[in-house]
Kinemage of the C-alpha trace (Angstrom):
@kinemage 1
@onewidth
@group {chain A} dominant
@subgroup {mainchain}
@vectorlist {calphas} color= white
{ca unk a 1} P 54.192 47.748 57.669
{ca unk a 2} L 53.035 44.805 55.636
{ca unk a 3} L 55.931 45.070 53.660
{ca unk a 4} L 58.525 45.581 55.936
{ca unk a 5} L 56.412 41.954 57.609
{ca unk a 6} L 57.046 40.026 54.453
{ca unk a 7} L 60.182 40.991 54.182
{ca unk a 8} L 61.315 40.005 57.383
{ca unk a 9} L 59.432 36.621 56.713
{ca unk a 10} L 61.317 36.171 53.755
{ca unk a 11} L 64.565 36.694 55.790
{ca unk a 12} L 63.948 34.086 58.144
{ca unk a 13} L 62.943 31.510 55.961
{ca unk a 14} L 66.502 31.764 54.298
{ca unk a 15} L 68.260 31.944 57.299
{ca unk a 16} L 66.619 28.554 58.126
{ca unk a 17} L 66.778 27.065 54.710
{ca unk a 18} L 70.735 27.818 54.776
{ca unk a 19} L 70.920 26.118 58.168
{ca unk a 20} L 69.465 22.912 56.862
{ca unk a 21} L 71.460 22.535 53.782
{ca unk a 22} L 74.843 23.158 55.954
{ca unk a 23} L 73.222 20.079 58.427
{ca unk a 24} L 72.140 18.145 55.425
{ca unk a 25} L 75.265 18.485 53.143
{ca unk a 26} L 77.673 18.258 56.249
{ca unk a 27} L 81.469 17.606 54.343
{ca unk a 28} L 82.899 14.271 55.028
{ca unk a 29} L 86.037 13.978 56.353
{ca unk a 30} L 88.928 12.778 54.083
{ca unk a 31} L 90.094 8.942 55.139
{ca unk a 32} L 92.840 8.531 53.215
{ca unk a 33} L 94.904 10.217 55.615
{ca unk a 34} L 93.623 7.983 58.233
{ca unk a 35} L 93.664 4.500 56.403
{ca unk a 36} L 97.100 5.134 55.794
{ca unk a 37} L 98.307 6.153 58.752
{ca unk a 38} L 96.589 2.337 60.284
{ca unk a 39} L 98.370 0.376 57.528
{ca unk a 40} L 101.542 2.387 59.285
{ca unk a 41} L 100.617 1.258 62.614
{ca unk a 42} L 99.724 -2.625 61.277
{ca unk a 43} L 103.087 -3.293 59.818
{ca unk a 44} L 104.979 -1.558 62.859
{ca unk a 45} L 102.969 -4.138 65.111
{ca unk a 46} L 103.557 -6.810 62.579
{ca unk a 47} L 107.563 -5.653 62.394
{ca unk a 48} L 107.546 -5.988 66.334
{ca unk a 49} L 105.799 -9.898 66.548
{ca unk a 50} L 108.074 -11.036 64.190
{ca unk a 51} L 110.922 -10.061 66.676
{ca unk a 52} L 109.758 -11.437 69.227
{ca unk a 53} L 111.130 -15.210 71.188
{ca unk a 54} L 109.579 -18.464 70.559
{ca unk a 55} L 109.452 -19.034 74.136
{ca unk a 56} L 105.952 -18.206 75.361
{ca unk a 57} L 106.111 -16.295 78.769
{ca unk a 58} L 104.455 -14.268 81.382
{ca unk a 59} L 105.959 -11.195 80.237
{ca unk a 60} L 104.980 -11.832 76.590
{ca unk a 61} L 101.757 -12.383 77.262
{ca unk a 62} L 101.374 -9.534 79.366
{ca unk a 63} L 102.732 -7.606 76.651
{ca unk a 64} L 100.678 -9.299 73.611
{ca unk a 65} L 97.473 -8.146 75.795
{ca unk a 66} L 98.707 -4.713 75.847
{ca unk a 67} L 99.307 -4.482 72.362
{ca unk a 68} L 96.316 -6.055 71.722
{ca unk a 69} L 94.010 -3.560 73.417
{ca unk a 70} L 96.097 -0.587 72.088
{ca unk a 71} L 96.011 -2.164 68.397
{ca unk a 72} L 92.362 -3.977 67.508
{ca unk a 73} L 94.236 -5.423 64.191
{ca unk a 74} L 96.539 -7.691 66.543
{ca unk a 75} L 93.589 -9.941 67.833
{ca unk a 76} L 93.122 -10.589 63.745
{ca unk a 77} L 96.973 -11.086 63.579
{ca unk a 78} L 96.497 -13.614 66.412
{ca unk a 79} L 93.256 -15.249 65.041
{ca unk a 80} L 94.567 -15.725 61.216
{ca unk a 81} L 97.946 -15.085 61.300
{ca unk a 82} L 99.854 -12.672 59.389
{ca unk a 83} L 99.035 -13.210 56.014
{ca unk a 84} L 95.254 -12.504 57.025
{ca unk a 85} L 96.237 -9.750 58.589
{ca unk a 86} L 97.912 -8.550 55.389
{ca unk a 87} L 94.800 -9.213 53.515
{ca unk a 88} L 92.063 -7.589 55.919
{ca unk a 89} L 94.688 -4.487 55.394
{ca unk a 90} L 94.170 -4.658 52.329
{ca unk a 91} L 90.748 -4.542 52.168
{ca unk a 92} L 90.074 -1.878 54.952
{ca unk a 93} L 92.092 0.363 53.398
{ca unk a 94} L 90.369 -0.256 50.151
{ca unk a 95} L 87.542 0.117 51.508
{ca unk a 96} L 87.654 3.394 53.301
{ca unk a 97} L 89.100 4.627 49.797
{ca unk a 98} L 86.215 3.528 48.637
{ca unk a 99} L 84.552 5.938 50.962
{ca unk a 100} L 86.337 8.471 50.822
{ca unk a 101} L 85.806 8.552 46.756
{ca unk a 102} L 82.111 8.298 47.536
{ca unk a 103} L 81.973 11.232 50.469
{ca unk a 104} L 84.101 13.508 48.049
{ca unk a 105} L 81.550 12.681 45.266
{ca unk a 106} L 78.713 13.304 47.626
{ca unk a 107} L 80.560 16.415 49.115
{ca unk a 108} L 80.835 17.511 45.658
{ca unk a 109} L 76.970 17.326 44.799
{ca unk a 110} L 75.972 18.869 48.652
{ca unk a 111} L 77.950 21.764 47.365
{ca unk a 112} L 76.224 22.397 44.504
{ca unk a 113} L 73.041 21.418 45.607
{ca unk a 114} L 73.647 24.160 48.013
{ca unk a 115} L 74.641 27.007 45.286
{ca unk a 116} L 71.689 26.157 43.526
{ca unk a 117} L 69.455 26.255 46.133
{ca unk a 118} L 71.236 29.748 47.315
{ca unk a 119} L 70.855 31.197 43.786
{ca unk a 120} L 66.883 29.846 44.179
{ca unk a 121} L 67.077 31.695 47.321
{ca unk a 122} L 68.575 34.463 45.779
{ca unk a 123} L 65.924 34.842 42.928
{ca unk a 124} L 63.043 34.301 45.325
{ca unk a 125} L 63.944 37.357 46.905
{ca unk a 126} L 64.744 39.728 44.237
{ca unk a 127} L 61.061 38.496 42.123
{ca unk a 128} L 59.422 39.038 45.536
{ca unk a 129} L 61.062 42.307 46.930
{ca unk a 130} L 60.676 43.765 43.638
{ca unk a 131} L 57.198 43.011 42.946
{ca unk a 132} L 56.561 43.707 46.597
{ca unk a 133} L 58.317 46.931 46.560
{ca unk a 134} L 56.971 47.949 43.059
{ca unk a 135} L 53.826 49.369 43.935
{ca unk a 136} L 54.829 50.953 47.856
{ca unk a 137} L 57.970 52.538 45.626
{ca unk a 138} L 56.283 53.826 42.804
{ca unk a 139} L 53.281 55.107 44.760
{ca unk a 140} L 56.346 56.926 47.130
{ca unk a 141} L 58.070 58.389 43.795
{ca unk a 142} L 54.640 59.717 43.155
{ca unk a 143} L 53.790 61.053 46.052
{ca unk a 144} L 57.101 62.328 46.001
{ca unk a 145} L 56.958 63.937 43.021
{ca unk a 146} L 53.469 64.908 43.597
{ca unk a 147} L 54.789 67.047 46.315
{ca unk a 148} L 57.956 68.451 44.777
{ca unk a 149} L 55.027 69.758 42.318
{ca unk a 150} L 52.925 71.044 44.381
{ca unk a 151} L 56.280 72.757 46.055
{ca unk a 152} L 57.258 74.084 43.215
{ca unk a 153} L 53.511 75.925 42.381
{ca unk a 154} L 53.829 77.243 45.599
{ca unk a 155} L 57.011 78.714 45.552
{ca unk a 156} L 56.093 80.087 42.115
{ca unk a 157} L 53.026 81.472 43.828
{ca unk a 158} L 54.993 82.870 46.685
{ca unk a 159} L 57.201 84.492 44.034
{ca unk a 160} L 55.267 85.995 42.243
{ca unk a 161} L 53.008 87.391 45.182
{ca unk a 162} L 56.491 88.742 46.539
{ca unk a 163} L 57.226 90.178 43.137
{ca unk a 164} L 53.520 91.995 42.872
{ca unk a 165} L 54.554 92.758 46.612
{ca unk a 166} L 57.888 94.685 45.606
{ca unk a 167} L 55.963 96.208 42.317
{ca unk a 168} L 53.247 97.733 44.542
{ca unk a 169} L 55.932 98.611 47.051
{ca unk a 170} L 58.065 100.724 44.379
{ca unk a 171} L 54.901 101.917 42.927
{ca unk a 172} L 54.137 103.540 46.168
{ca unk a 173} L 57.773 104.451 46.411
{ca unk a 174} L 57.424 106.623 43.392
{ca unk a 175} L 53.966 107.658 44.531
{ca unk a 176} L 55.647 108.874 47.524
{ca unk a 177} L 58.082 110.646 45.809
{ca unk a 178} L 55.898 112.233 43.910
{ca unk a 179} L 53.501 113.264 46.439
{ca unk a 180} L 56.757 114.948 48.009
{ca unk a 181} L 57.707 116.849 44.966
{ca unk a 182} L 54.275 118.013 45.043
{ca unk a 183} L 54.507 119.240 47.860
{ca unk a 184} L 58.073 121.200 48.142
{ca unk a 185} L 56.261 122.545 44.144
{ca unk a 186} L 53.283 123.938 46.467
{ca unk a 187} L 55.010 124.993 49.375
{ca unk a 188} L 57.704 126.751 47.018
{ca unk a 189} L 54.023 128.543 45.136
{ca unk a 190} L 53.123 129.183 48.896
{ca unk a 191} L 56.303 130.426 49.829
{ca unk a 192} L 56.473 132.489 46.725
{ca unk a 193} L 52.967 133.856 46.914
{ca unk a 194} L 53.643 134.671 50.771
{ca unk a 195} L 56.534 136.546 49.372
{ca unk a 196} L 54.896 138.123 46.275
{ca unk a 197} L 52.408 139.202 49.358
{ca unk a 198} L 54.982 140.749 51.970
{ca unk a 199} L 56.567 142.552 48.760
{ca unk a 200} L 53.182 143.860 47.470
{ca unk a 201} L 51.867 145.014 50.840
{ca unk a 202} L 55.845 146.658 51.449
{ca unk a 203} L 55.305 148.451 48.072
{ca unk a 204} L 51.383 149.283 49.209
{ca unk a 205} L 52.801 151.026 52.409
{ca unk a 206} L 55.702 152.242 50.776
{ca unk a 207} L 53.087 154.028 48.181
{ca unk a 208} L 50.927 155.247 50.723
{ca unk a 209} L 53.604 156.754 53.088
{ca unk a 210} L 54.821 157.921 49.929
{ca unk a 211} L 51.669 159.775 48.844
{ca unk a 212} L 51.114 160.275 52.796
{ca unk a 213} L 54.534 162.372 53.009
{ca unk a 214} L 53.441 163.767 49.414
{ca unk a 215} L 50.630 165.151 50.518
{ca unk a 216} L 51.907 166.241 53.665
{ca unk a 217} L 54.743 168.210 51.736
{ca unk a 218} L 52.017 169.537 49.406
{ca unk a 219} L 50.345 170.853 51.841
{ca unk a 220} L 53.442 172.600 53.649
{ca unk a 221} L 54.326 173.693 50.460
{ca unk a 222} L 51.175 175.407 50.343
{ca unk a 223} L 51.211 176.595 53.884
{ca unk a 224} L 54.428 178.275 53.173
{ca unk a 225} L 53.285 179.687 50.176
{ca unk a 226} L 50.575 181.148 51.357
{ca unk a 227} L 53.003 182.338 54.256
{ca unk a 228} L 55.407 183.885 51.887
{ca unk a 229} L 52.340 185.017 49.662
{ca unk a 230} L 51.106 186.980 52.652
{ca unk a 231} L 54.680 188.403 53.507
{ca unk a 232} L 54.792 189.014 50.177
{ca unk a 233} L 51.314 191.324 50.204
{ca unk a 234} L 52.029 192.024 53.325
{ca unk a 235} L 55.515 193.519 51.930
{ca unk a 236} L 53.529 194.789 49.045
{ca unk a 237} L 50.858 196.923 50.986
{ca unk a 238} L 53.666 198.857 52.967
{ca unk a 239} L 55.343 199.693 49.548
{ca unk a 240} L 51.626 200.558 48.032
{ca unk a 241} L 50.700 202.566 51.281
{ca unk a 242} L 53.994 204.273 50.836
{ca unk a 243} L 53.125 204.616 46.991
{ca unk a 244} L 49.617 205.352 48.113
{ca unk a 245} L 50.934 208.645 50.396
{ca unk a 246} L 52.477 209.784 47.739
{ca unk a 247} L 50.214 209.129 44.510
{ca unk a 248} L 46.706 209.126 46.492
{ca unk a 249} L 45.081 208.603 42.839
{ca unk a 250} L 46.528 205.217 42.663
{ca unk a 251} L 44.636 204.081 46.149
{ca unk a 252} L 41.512 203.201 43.654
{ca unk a 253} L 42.995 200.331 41.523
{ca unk a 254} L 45.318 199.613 43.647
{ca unk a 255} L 42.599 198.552 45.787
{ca unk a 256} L 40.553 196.465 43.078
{ca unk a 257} L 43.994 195.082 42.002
{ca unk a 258} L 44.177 193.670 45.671
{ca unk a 259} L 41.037 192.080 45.906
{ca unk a 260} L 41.080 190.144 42.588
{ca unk a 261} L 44.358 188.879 43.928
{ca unk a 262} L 43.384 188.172 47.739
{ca unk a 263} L 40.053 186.143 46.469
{ca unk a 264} L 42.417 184.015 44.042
{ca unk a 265} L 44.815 183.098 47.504
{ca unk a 266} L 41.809 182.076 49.249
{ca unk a 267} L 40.701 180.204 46.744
């Protein structure tokens, strides 16, 4: 704010300076034009008395008055006559040459009077806005950069924390993944031992319906031999009682013959 105070400052005092060296230095107007144009106007009125009658009258006078209060130089004309109004000519219009040579030389200094007080002006301003902006500017650039730095470390940070972020993330990816393979492994072991299991207990059963229907056919194979074994005795004794009616002498071994065998069925 104190900057932007001086600054303003400074402007003001130029704007002033400028407007008094335009007031002071104000161009004077070129009388050449002007002189010449009265020495016209002299000689016209001069042209015009000359014409005019000796004989004084009303009407000439009336007219002399006129011209005299639309022409100044014919009250000279009739004071001195015509050759001092030649002369006074002469010297007014030297003289406002003479002016006019002098306001053209003094025009001619104003104007550079006023570039070197604008180029004064000029420097003023530049020495003070840049040693009054130095410091403010160089203290913005700072914090400026100071701030792109600080920016910059945290975007770095933020990177890197979003790298570490995505690292972690994959890691846990491939954690996950693994986790999973570990688990279709044990549930494929579970689902093998399950049916290692089912298969061992089928085979189990199968065995011991198997040795269940072994035995049972064992033992009707035993049933029925001892059926047919008794048929067969049974056959056996009606042949030996037959044998026995006929050969009574055999009736004695015959009969020890049939209990050896009898006590080996039962047993």
């Amino acid at each position: 704010m104190r900057y932007v105070s001086i600054l303003i400052g400074l402007l003001i005092f130029i704007t002033q300076f400028n407007s008094i060296s335009f007031a002071v230095t104000e161009p004077v107007v070129d009388t050449t034009a002007e002189t010449t144009q009265d020495a016209v106007n002299t000689q016209k009125t001069v042209d015009a008395n000359d014409q005019e009658p000796a004989d004084p009258g009303l009407g000439g006078e009336a007219e002399h008055n006129q011209q005299a209060v639309s022409d100044p130089n014919l009250e000279i004309k009739d004071a001195h006559g015509p050759q001092n109004i030649t002369e006074h000519e002469s010297e007014h219009a030297a003289k406002k040459e003479h002016e006019g040579e002098h306001g053209s030389e003094g025009h001619g200094g104003g104007s550079g009077n006023l570039l070197f007080w604008k180029i004064m002006c000029f420097l003023v301003i530049f020495f003070a806005l840049f040693f009054g902006l130095k410091k403010p500017m160089k203290n913005f650039f700072s914090s400026r950069q100071s701030k792109i730095s600080d920016d910059i470390d945290e975007s770095a940070d933020q990177l890197a924390k979003a790298q570490k972020f995505n690292k972690d993330l994959k890691q846990r990816v491939e954690q996950l993944a693994q986790e999973i393979a570990a688990m279709k492994s044990e549930n494929e072991v579970l689902i093998t031992k399950a049916v290692e299991k089912l298969q061992e207990e089928n085979k189990l059963k199968l065995t011991r319906m198997e040795d269940l229907i072994d035995r049972k056919l064992a033992t009707e194979v035993t049933v029925a031999r001892k059926k047919a074994m008794l048929v067969t005795v049974d056959y056996a004794l009606q042949k030996i009682s037959k044998k026995f009616e006929e050969n009574p002498d055999l009736v004695s071994d015959f009969r020890r013959n049939f209990e050896e065998i009898l006590n080996q069925v039962k047993t």
